[in-house]
C-alpha positions as CSV (number, residue, x, y, z in Angstrom):
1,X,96.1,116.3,115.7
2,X,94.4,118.4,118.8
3,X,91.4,119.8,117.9
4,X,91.8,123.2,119.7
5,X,88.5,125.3,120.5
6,X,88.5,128.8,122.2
7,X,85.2,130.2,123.7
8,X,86.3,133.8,124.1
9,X,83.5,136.0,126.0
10,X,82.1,134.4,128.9
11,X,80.3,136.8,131.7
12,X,81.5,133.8,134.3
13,X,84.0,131.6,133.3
14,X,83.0,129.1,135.9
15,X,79.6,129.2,135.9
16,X,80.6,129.1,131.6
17,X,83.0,126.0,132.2
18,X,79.9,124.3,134.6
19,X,77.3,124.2,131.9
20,X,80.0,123.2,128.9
21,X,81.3,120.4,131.4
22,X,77.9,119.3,131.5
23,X,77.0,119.3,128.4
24,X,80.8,117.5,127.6
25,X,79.8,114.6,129.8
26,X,76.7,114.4,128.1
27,X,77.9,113.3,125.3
28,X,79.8,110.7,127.2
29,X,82.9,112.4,127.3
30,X,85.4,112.5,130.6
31,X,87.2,115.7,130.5
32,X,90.1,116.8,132.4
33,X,90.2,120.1,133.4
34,X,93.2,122.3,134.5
35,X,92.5,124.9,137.1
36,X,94.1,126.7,139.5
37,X,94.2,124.8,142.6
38,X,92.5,128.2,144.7
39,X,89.4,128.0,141.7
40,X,89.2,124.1,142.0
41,X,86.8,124.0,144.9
42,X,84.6,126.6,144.0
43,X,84.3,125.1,140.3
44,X,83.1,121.7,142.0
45,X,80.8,123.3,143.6
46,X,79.5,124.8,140.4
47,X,79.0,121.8,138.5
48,X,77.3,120.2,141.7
49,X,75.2,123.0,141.7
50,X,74.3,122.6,138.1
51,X,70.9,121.5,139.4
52,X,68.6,119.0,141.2
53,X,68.2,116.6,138.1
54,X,72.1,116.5,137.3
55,X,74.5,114.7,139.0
56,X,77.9,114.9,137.5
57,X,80.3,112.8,139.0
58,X,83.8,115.6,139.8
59,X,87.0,115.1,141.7
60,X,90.3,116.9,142.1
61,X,93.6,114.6,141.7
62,X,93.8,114.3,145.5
63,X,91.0,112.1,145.1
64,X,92.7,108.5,145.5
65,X,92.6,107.1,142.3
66,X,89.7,104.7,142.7
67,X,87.3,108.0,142.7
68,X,89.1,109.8,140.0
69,X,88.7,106.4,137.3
70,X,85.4,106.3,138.1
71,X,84.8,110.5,138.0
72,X,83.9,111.9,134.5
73,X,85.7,115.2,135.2
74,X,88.6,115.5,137.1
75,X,90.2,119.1,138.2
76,X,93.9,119.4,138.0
77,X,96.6,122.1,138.5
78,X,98.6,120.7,135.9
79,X,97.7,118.3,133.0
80,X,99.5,114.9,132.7
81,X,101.9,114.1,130.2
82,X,100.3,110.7,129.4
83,X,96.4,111.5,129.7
84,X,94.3,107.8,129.9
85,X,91.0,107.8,129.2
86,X,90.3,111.4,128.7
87,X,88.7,112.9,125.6
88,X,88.9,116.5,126.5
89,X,91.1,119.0,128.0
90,X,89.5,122.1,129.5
91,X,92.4,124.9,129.8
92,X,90.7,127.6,132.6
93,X,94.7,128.9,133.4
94,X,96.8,131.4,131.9
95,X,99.4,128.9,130.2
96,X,99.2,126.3,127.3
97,X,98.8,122.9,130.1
98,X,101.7,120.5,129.3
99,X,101.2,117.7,126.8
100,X,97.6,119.2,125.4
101,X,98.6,117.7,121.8
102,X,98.0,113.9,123.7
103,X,94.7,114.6,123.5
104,X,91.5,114.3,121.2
105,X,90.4,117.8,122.0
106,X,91.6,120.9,123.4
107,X,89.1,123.8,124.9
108,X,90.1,126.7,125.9
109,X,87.6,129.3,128.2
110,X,88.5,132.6,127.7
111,X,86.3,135.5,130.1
112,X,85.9,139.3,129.7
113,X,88.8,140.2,131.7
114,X,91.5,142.3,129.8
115,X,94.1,140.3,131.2
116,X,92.8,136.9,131.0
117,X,92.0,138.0,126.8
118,X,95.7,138.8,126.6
119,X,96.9,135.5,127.9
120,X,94.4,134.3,125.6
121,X,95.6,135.6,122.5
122,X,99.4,134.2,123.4
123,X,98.0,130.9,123.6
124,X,96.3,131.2,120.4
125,X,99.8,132.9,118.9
126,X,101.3,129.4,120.2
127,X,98.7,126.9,119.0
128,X,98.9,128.5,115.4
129,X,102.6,128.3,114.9
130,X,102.4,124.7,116.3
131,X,100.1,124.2,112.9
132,X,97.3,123.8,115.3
133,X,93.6,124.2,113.6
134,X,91.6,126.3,116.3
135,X,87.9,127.1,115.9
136,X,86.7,130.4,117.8
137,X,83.5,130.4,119.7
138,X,82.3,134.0,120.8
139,X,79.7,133.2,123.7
140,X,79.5,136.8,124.8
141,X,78.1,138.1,121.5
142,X,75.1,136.1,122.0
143,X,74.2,138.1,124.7
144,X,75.4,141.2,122.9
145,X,79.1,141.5,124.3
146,X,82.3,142.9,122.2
147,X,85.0,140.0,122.0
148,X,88.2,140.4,121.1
């Protein structure tokens, strides 16, 4: 079953989503991520920013498909129904991505936006009552912000 992880409380969800990426790929992980497709470019640029010492190999799926195999993270609009070699899912949009349960692990970034919170909490709402486990990660109270 999907593990499913929410990280409610982030300042900057793509600055946020940058430094978990890297540490993701650390591990040796290659993570898909679904983002919207106006977000994409500016959440490569993040992780290539990272800084002078990381180099974190990122594509979008208009790579051709000789760069994305070899990418560790690769930014989609949409996820795949039949993910190949990826271990994690990184949910940055409003809905549940399509076929999550195919995969190992499931994270979703939640910011400080009222808005963004709600969507969050119906995608929590959906997980559950799929029989989902989900583990809750409040990275804004480390820095002494209210979460949900």
């Amino acid at each position: 079953m999907t593990e499913v992880a929410f990280h409610f409380g982030a300042a900057d969800k793509l600055a946020y989503a940058s430094r978990l990426l890297r540490k993701a790929t650390g591990s040796g992980a290659r993570v898909l991520v679904c983002v919207d497709a106006e977000q994409s470019q500016a959440l490569q640029d993040s992780v290539w920013g990272l800084g002078a010492t990381d180099f974190i190999t990122v594509c979008d799926t208009q790579a051709d498909a000789f760069v994305q195999q070899r990418s560790v993270i690769v930014l989609t609009d949409k996820a795949p129904q039949s993910p190949s070699e990826f271990g994690v899912l990184v949910n940055l949009q409003a809905e549940v991505p399509a076929g999550f349960a195919q995969y190992p692990r499931l994270i979703e970034i939640v910011s400080q936006d009222a808005d963004d919170r709600a969507q969050a909490r119906l995608r929590w709402k959906q997980y559950s009552a799929g029989g989902y486990p989900i583990v809750r990660h409040d990275v804004g109270s480390k820095a002494g912000v209210q979460n949900p």
